[in-house]
VOGU-3710 file (C-alpha; in Angstrom, 3 decimals, decimal comma):
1> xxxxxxxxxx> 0,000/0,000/0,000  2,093/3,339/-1,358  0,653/4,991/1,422  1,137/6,285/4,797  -2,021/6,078/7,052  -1,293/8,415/9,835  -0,610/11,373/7,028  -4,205/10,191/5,282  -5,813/10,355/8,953  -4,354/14,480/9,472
11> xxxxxxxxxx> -5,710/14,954/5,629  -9,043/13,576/6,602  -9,424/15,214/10,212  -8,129/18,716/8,788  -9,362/19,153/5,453  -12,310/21,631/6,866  -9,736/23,888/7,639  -7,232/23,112/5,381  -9,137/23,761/2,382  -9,694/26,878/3,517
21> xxxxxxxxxx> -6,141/27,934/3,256  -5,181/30,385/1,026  -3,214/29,052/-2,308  -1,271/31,089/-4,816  -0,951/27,861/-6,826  -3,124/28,257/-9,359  -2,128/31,656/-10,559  1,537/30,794/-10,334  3,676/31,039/-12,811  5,156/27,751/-11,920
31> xxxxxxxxxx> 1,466/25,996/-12,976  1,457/28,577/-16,102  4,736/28,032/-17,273  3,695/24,286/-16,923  0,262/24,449/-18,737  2,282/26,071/-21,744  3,830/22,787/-22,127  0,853/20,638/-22,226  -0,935/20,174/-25,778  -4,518/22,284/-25,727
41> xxxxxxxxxx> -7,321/20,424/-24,373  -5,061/17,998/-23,025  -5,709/15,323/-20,434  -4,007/16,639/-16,811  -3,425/15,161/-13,483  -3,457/16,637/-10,556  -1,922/14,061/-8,482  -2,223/14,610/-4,398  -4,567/17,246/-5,711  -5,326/18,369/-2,040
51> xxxxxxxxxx> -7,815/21,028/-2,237  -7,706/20,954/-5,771  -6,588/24,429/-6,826  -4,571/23,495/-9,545  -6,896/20,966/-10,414  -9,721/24,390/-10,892  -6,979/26,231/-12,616  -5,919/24,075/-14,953  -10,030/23,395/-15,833  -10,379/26,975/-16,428
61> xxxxxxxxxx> -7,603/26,728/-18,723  -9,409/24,190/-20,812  -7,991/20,926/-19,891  -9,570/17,837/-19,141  -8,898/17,100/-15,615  -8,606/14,351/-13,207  -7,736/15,044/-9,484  -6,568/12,548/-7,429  -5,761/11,993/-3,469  -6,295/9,707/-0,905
71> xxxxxxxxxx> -7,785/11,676/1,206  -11,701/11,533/0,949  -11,636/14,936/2,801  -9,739/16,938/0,538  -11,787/15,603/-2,427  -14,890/17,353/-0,832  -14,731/20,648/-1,756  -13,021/19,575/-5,873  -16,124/17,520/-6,254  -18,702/20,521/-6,721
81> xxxxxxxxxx> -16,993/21,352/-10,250  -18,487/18,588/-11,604  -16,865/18,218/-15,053  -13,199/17,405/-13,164  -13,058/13,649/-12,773  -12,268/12,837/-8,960  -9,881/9,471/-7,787  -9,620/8,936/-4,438  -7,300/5,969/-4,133  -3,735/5,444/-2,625
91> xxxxxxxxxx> -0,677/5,479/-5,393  -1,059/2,061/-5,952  -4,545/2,792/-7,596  -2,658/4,955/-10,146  -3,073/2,574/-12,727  -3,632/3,598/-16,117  -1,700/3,434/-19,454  -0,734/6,102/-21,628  -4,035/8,301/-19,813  -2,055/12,127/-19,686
101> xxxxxxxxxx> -0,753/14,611/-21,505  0,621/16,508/-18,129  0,564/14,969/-14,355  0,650/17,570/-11,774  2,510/15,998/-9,090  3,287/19,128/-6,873  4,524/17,993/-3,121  2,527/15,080/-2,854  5,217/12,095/-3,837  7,075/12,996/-0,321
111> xxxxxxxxxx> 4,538/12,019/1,484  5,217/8,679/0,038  7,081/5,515/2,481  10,473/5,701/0,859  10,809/2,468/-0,019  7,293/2,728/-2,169  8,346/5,653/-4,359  10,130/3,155/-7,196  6,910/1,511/-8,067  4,988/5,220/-7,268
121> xxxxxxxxxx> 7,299/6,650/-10,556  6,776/3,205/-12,318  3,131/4,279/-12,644  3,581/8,077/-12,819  5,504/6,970/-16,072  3,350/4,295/-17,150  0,237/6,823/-16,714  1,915/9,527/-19,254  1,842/9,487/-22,719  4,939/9,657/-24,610
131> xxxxxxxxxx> 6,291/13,795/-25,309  4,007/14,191/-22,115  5,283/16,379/-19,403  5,535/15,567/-15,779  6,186/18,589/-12,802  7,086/16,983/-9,240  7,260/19,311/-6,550  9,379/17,577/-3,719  11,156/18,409/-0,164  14,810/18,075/-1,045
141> xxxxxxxxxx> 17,324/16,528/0,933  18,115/13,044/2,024  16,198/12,634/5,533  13,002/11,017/6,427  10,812/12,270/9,530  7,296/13,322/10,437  6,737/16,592/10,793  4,873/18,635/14,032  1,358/17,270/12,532  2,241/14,101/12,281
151> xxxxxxxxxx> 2,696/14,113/8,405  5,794/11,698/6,738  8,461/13,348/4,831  10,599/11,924/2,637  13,304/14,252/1,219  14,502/13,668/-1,981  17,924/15,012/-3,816  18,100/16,004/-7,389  20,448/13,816/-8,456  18,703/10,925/-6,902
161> xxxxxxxxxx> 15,436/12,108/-8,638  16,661/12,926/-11,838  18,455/9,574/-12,415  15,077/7,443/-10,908  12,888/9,227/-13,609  15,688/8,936/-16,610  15,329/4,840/-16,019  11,686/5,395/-16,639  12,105/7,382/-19,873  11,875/11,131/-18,556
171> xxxxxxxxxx> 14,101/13,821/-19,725  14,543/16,670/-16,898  14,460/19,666/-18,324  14,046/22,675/-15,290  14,989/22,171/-11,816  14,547/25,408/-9,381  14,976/25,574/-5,566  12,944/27,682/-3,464  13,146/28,348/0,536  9,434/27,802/2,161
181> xxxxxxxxxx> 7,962/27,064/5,114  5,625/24,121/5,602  1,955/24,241/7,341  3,463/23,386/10,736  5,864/26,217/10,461  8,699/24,358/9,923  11,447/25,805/6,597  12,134/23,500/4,182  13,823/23,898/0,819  11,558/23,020/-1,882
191> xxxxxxxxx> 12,533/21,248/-5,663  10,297/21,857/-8,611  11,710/19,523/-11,107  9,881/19,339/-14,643  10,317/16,122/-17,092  9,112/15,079/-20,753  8,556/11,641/-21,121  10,579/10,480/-24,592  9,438/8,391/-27,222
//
C-alpha cells in the first residue's frame, strides 16, 4: 500500500480547515509556465490534488482534468466542479496506461514511504503518454521524519530524482529551488523539477 495512514488520517481530520487555506498555486507562474507545455485540451493530473486548486486552474484553462488523493476529505470541496473527474485511491490505484498529456505531481510524492516511491514513478511513467510532461514538486534533501502534525516526509535530492525518472524514460528539463515554510511552520527547501517523457 504506497501509502502512509497516519498522514491520510491528518488529511481527513483537517481538510475543513485546510481547504480553507489560502493558495497562490493556481495563478503561479510555476502551474502557467507548466500548462504552456501541455498540448490544448489535453488530459491533466493533478496528483495529491489536495484542495484541488490546480486541479480548478488548470479546468479553467481548458484541460480535461482528473484530481486525485487519498484523502476523501480533501476531495470534498473539488467535487462541486463537476466536469473534473475525482480518484480517491492510494498510489497504488494509479493505474492507467498512456491516460495524460501533463501529471501535476506538486509535493505530494514525499509524502510517500520511501521504499514505495520506485513503483509510485513506475506508474507516474506508465500513466503519461509519450512527449508528455511531468512537474514533481518535492522536499529536497536526504532525511526522512514526520513533521509537528504528524505528516511523513521523505526528502529527496536532485540527483537521486533525476536519475530514478531517466530509467523510466523522462528527460529533466528545469529544476529550481525555493526556501518555504511548511503548514506546521517548519522551513524546508523546496525542488520543482519538470520532465518530458521520450518516445
Amino acid at each position: 500500500m504506497t501509502r502512509d495512514d497516519e498522514t491520510i488520517a491528518f488529511y481527513n481530520e483537517e481538510a475543513p480547515t485546510y481547504t480553507k487555506q489560502p493558495s497562490e498555486v493556481g495563478k503561479s507562474d510555476r502551474l502557467q509556465n507548466f500548462a504552456n507545455r501541455i498540448r490544448p485540451q489535453g488530459d491533466v493530473l493533478d496528483l495529491g490534488c489536495g484542495a484541488g486548486n490546480a486541479a480548478r486552474a488548470f479546468h479553467a484553462m481548458g484541460f480535461k482534468v482528473t484530481a486525485f488523493d487519498g484523502s476523501e476529505g480533501m476531495l470534498t470541496q473539488i467535487r462541486k466542479v463537476s466536469e473534473i473527474t475525482t480518484i480517491c485511491s492510494d498510489f497504488d490505484g494509479l493505474d492507467m496506461a498512456n491516460a495524460f498529456d501533463g501529471i501535476w505531481a506538486n509535493f505530494c510524492l514525499q509524502h510517500v514511504p520511501r521504499p514505495e516511491l520506485p513503483a509510485v514513478l513506475d506508474n507516474v511513467a506508465n500513466a503519461l503518454r509519450t512527449a508528455g510532461w511531468l512537474l514533481i514538486g518535492i522536499h529536497e534533501g536526504s532525511e526522512t521524519r514526520r513533521d509537528k502534525l504528524g505528516r511523513l516526509y521523505c526528502h529527496h535530492t536532485e540527483a537521486d530524482l533525476t536519475e530514478a525518472l531517466k530509467q523510466r524514460g523522462l528527460r529533466v528539463h528545469s529544476v529550481v529551488f525555493a526556501d518555504s515554510t511548511g503548514y506546521d511552520g517548519t522551513p524546508f527547501t523546496g525542488m520543482t523539477m519538470v520532465a518530458q517523457k521520450l518516445g
